[in-house]
FIMI-620296 format. One record per residue (C-alpha): residue number from 1; residue in three letters; x, y, z. Coordinates in nm, 2 decimals. Layout:
N
rec num NUM | residu ALA | x X | y Y | z Z .
...
END
This chain:
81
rec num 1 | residu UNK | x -9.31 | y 3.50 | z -0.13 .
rec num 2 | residu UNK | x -9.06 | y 3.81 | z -0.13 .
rec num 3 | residu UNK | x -9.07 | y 3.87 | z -0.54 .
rec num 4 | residu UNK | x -9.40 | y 3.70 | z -0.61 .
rec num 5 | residu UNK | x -9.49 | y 3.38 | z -0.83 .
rec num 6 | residu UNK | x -9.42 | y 3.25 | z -1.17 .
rec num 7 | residu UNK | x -9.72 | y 3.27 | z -1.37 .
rec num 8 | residu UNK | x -9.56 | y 3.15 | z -1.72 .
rec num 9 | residu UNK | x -9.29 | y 2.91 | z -1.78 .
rec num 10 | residu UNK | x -9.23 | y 2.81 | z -2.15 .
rec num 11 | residu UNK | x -8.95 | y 2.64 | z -2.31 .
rec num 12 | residu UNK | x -8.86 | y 2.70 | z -2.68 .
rec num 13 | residu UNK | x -8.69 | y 2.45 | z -2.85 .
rec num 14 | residu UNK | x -8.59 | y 2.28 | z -3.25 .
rec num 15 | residu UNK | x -8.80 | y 1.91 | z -3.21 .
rec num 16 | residu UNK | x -8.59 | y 1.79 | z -3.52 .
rec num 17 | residu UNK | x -8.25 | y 2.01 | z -3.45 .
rec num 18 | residu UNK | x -8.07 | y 1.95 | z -3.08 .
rec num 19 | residu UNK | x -8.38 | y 1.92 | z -2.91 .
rec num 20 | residu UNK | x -8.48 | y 1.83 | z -2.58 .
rec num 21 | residu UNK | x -8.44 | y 1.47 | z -2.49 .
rec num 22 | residu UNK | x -8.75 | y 1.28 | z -2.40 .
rec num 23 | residu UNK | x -8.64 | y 1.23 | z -2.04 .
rec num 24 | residu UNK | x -8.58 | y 1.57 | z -1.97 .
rec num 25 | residu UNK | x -8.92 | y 1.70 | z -2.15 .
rec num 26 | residu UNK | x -9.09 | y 1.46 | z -1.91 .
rec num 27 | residu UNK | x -8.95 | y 1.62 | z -1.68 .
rec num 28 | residu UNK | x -9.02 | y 1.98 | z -1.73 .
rec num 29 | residu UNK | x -9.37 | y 1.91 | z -1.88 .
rec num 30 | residu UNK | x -9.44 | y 1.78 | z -1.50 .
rec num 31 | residu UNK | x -9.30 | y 2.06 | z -1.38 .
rec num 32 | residu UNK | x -9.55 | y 2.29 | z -1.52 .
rec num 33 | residu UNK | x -9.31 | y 2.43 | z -1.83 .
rec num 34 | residu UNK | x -9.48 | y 2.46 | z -2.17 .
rec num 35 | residu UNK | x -9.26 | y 2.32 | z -2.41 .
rec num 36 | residu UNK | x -9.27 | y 2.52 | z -2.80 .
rec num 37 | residu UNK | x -9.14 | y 2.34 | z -3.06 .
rec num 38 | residu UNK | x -9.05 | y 2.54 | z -3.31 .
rec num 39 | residu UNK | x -8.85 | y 2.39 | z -3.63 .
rec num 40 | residu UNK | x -8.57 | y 2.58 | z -3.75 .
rec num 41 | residu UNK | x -8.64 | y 2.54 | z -4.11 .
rec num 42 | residu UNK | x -8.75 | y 2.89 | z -4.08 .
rec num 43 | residu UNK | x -8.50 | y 3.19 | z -4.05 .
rec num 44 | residu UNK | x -8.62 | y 3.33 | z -3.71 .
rec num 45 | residu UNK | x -8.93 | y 3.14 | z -3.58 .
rec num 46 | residu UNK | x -8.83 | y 3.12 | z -3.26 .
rec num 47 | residu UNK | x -8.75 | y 3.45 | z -3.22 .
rec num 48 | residu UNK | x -9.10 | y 3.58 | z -3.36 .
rec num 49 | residu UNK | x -9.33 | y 3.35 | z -3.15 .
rec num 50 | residu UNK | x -9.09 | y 3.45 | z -2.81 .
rec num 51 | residu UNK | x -9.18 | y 3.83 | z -2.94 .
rec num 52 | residu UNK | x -9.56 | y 3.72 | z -2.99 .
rec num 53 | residu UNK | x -9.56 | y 3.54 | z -2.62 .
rec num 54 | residu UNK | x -9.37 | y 3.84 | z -2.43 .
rec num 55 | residu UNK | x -9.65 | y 4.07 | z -2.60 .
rec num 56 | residu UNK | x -9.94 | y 3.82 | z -2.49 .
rec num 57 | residu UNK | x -9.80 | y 3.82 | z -2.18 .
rec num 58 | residu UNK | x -9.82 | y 4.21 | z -2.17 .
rec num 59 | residu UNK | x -10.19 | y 4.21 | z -2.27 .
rec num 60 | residu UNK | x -10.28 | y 3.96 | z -1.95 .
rec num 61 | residu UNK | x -10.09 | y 4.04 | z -1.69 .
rec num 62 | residu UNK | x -10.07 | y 4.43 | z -1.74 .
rec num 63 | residu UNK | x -9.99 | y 4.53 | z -1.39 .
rec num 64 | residu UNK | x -9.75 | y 4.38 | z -1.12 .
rec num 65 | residu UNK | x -9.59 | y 4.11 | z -1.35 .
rec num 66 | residu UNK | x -9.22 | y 4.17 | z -1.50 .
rec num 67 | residu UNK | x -9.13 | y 3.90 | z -1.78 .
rec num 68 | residu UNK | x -8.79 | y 3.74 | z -1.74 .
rec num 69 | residu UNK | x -8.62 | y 3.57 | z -2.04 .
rec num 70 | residu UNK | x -8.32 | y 3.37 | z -2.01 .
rec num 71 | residu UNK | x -8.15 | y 3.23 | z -2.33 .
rec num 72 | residu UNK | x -7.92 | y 2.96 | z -2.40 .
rec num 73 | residu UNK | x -7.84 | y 2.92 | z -2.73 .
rec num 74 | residu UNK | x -7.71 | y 2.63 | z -2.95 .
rec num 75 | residu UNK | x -7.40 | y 2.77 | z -3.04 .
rec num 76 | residu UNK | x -7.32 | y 2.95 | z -2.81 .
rec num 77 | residu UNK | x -7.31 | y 2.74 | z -2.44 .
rec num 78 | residu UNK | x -7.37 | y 3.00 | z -2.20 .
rec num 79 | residu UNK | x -7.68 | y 3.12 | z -2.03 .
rec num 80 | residu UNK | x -7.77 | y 3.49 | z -2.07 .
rec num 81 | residu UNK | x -7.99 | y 3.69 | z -1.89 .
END
């Protein structure tokens, strides 16, 4: 492997909001993502438990591991990096 393996894959999503469909959690769920679901009832919950996860991630895997977050957002339809 040239940059390595993924170690951690998650998924944040709204389960009452425009979720995932039930197909295509299937799908990642098999694939080894861990799917959050985080209601949006609450002004900036997925926000804080993405800021909890990165810092988990920190206190694991403190050497050799860079976190990567890509982010699509609802209203907005692009992905950024």
């Amino acid at each position: 492997m040239r940059y390595g393996r993924v170690v951690a894959f998650n998924a944040y999503s709204d389960p009452h909001g425009s979720g995932v469909p039930p197909d295509t959690r299937l799908g990642l769920q098999q694939s080894g993502v861990r799917l959050m679901d985080i209601p949006n009832h609450r002004k900036e919950a997925a926000d804080k438990a993405i800021i909890v996860d990165f810092c988990l991630f920190a206190v694991e895997y403190k050497v050799g591991c860079w976190p990567v977050l890509f982010f699509q957002s609802s209203t907005e339809r692009h992905i950024c990096i």
